[in-house]
N, C-alpha and C positions, 0 to 999 in steps of 0.2 A: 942217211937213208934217202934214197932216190925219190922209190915209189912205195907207196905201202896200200895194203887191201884190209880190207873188215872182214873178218869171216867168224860167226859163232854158228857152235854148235849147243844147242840147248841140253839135247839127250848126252847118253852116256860116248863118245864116242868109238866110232866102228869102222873097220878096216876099209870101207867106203868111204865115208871122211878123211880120212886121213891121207888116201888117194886122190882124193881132191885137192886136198892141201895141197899135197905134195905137185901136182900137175899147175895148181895155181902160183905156186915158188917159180915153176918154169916157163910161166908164161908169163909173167909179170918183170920175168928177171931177178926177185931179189935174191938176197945174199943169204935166207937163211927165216927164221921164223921167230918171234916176241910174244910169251904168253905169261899168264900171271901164277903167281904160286900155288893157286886155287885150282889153274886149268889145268898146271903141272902133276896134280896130285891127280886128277880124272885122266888125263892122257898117259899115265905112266907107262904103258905097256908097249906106247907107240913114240914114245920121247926119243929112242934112237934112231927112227923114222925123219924124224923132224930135224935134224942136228944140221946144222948148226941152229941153235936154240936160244935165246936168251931169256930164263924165268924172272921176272921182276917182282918184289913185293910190293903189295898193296896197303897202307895205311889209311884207317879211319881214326876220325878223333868226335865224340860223339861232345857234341854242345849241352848239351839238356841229358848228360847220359842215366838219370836219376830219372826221367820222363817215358825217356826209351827202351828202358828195363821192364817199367809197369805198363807197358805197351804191349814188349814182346810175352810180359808172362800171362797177360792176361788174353792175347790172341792162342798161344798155347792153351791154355784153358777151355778157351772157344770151342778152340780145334776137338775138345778131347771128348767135350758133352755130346750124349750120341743125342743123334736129327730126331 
């Protein structure tokens, strides 16, 4: 890899990103575009758009994952009590 750019899209993405994207592939030069299996699953529509592509997987390994459990269920819970 020569050169590489950052680019996120937070929202869902839309045929104007992806036109970005793609204008960014061509001014930068690369050969093609690197997103994760997560991004692959939200850009689905637009993956043939992007090709050449390569999806990578993403691996967590949670240290304390007995900590982080009662974490997330109890932020869930948060979430659900009305204001």
């Amino acid at each position: 890899m020569a050169r590489s750019s950052r680019y996120s899209c937070q929202e869902y993405p839309h045929p104007a990103g992806i036109a970005d994207l793609i204008k960014l592939r061509s001014q930068s030069e690369a050969d093609g575009f690197v997103t994760t299996e997560k991004d692959a699953i939200n850009l689905s529509e637009f993956l043939a758009a992007l090709v050449p592509l390569a999806v990578v997987p993403v691996k967590m390994e949670l240290l304390d994952a007995d900590n982080a459990l009662d974490t997330m269920l109890r932020t869930i819970e948060e979430r659900r009590r009305p204001a």
